[in-house]
Every structure is written in C-alpha cells, then in structure tokens.
C-alpha positions as CSV (number, residue, x, y, z in Angstrom):
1,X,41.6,-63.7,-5.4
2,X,42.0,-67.6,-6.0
3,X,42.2,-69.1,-9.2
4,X,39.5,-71.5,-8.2
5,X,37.0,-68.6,-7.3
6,X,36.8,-67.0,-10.6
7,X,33.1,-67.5,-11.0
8,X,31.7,-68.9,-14.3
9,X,28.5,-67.8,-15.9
10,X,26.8,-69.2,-19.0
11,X,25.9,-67.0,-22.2
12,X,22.7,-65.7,-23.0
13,X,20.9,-66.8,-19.5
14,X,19.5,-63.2,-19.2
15,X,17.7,-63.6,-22.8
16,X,16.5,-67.1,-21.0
17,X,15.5,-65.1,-17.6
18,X,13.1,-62.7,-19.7
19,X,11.9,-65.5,-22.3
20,X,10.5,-67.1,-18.7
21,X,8.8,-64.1,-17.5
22,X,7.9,-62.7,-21.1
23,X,3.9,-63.9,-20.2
24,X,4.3,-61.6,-17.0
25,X,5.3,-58.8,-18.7
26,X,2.4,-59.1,-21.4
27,X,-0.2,-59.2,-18.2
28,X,1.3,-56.7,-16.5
29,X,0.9,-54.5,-19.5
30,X,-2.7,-55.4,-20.8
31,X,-3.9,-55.6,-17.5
32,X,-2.2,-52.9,-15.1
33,X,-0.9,-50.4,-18.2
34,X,2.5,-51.0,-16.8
35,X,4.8,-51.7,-19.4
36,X,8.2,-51.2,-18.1
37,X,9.1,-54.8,-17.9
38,X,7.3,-55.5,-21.7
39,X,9.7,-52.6,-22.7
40,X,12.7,-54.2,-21.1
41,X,12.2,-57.9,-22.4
42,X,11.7,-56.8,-26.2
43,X,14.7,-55.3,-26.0
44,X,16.6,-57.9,-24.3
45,X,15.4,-59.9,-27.0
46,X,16.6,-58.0,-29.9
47,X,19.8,-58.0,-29.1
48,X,21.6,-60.8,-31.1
49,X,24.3,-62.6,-30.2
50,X,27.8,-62.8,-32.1
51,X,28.4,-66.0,-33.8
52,X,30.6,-66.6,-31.0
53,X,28.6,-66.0,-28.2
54,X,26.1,-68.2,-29.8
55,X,28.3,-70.9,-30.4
56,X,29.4,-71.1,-26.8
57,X,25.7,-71.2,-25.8
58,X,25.0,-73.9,-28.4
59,X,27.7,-76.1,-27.3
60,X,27.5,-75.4,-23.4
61,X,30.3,-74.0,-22.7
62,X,30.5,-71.1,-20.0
63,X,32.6,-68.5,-20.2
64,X,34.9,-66.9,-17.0
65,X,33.0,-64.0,-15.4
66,X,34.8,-60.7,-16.6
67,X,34.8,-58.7,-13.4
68,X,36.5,-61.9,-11.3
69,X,39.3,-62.5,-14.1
70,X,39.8,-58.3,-14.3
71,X,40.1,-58.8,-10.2
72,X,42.6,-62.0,-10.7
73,X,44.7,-60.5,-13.2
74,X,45.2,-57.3,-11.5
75,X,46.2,-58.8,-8.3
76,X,48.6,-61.3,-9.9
77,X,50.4,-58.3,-12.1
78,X,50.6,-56.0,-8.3
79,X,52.1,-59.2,-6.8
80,X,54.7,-59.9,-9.7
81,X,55.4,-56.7,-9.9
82,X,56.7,-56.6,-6.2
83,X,58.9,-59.6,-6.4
84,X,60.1,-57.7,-9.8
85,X,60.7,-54.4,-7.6
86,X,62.6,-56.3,-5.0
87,X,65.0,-57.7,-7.7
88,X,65.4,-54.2,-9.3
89,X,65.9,-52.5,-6.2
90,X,68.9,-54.9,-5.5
91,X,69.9,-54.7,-9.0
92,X,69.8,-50.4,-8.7
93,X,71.6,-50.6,-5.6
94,X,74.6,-52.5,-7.2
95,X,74.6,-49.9,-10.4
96,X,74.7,-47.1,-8.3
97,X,77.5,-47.8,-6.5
98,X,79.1,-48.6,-9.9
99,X,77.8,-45.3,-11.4
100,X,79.0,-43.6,-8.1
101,X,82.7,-44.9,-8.9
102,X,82.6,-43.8,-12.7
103,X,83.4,-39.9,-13.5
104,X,80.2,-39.8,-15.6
105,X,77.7,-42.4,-16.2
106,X,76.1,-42.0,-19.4
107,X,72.4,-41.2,-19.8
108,X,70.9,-44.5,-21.0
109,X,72.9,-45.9,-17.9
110,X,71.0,-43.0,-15.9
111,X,67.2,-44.0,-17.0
112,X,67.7,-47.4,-16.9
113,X,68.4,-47.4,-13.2
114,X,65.7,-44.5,-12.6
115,X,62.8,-47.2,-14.6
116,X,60.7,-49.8,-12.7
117,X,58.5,-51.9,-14.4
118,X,55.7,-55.0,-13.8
119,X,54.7,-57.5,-16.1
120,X,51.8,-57.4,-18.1
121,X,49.1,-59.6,-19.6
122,X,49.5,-60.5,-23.6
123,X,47.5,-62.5,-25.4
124,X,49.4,-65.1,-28.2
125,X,47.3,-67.1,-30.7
126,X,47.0,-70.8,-29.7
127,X,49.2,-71.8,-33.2
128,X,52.2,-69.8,-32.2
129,X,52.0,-70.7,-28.1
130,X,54.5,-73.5,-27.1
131,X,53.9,-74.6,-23.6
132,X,51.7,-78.0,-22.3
133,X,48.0,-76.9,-22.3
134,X,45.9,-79.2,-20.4
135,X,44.0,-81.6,-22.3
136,X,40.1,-80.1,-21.3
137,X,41.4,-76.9,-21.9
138,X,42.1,-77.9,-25.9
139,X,39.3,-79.7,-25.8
140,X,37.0,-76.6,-25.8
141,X,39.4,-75.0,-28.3
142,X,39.3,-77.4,-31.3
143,X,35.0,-77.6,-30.1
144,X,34.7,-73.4,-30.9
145,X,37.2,-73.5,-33.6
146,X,35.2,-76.1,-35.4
147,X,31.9,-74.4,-34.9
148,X,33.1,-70.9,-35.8
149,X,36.1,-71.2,-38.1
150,X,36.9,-67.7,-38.6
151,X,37.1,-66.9,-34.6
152,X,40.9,-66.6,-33.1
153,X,41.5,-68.8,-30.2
154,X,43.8,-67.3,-27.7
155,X,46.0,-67.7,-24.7
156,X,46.3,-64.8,-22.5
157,X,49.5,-65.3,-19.5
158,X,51.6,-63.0,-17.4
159,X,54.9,-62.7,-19.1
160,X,57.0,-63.8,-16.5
161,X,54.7,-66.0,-14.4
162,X,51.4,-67.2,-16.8
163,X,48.9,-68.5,-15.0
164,X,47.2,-68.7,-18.8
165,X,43.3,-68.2,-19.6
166,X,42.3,-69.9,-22.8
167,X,40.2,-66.9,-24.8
168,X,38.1,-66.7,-28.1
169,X,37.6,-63.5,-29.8
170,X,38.0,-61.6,-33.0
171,X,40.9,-61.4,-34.9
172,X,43.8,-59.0,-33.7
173,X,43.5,-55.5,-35.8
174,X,46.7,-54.4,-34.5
175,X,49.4,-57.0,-32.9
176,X,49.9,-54.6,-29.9
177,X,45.9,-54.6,-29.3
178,X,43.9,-56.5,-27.4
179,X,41.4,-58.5,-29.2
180,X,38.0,-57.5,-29.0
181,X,34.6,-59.5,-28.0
182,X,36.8,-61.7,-26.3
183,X,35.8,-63.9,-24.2
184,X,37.8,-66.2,-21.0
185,X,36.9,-69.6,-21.1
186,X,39.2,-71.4,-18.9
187,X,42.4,-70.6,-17.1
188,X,44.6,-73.0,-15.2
189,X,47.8,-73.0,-13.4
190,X,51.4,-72.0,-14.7
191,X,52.3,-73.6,-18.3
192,X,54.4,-75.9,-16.7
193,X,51.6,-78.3,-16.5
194,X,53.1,-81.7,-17.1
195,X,49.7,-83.5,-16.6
196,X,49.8,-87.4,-18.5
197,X,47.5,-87.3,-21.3
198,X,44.7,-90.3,-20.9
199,X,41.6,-91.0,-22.7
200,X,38.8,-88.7,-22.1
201,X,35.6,-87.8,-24.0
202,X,35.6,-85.5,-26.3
203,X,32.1,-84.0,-27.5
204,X,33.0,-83.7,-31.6
C-alpha cells in the first residue's frame, strides 16, 4: 500500500448517519412494531465521545483510517525487514568464517549470529522528536494541543526508515507501551523533509 492511499475518515459521522435517519427509525417503530433500527440509533447515540475525539470533530480534522495505516505499517516493517536480512545475512556470512577459524567462539558471539531482527514502529512525544516536521502537519498539532491540553501529541516512525504519522492519544502508562485511544492524523514522507517554510493559514 501507498502512502497516498491511506484513506481518511472524519469522527463521529456514524452518530451523524443515525441523527439523519433517527425520524425513520421512530416510524418504523410506531408504525410497523419494528424496532431494530430505534434500538440501534439510541445506542449509537449514547456513546460519548472522548474529549479527544470530540475535539477533532469540533475543529474538522479527520483522522487516518486504522485498518489502512495497520496495512501501511505492516508492509513497510516486512519490506525493511528484508533489506535488514540481506545485510545480516552478509554480515553472518563474514562471522562465520571468522568463528569457523577461532578454536571456540564464545556464546554471545554464537546468538548474535543465530538472531535476525526487523525494525519496529515507536511512538516519541512531539517535545523530545528532532527531525523537520512539515509545516500542516504542526499546524494540526499546536490546533488539538490547544483545544485539549492534557492530550499527548505523538510521532510514530519506523526506527530505521520513518515514514512518521503525527498521532494524539492518552498519555503513555508505561514508556515501552503503546499509547491508548490514539489516534493517526497525518503521516508524510521520511523526516528528512527539508520543505521551505512560507506563510500559510493557520486556523487559531
């Protein structure tokens, strides 16, 4: 999957789908006794939405569709993890002709030529990351950071190629953990984006 097809959805348009048939349902249920779609709609409509969630529909902002990002990021860590392979293949077949010439290779020598490994995806808080971010992409940070002050505003990458999403969720319980309610809101290409800044609207 391309970058550029990771779909984009806003939040809350299934409370907005219901709220337009909501009079159906209330016919359908005085009228024909069939209440299935009354009993879906009252409960679409008590669910609330986080602060966050609401703050994104407030302000307009749509977020990255979860299934096409899960679908991105898996094929980008399977295709850096071959060109890692490749390299580590090389890199065994040199260390064990070395080991092959020594009496006795010791063991951490051993399992670090028998390990493979891929990249993974990590997510960094926006104050501590230190690459160019692109100027509408910071643009929708400082706009959800102002409207919900106690959200954290991440940037998710690949560690050894990026490709970074910008992401707003709860605070980190355990600095290993992913954060949770999170939410992709934009994603562009490598950090090495060296884009001049210019004037540009900015909603705030």
């Amino acid at each position: 999957m391309k970058m550029t097809e990771i779909r984009k959805e806003t939040i809350g348009m299934v409370a907005q789908i219901n709220d337009s048939i909501s009079g159906l349902a209330e016919s359908a249920k005085s009228v024909l006794g069939y209440d299935v779609l009354a009993k879906l709609t009252d409960k679409v409509a008590q669910e609330d939405l986080t602060p966050t969630q609401l703050a994104l529909q407030e302000l307009g902002i749509e977020v990255l569709n979860r299934r096409d990002v899960f679908v991105y990021q898996r094929e980008r860590v399977i295709e850096r993890t071959m060109v890692g392979v490749a390299k580590q293949m090389q890199e065994l077949s040199q260390e064990l002709v070395k080991a092959s010439m020594q009496e006795q290779a010791s063991a951490n020598e051993l399992d670090r030529i028998n390990r493979f490994s891929g990249p993974a995806w990590t997510f960094q808080k926006i104050s501590e990351y230190r690459q160019p971010i692109p100027e509408f992409v910071l643009a929708k940070a400082v706009q959800i950071k102002q409207r919900v002050p106690e959200c954290e505003i991440y940037v998710c990458g690949l560690e050894d190629d990026p490709d970074p999403f910008l992401c707003v969720g709860d605070k980190k319980k355990y600095s290993w953990a992913e954060p949770e309610n999170i939410h992709y809101v934009e994603v562009w290409a490598e950090p090495k984006f060296e884009g001049k800044m210019r004037e540009i609207d900015i909603p705030f």
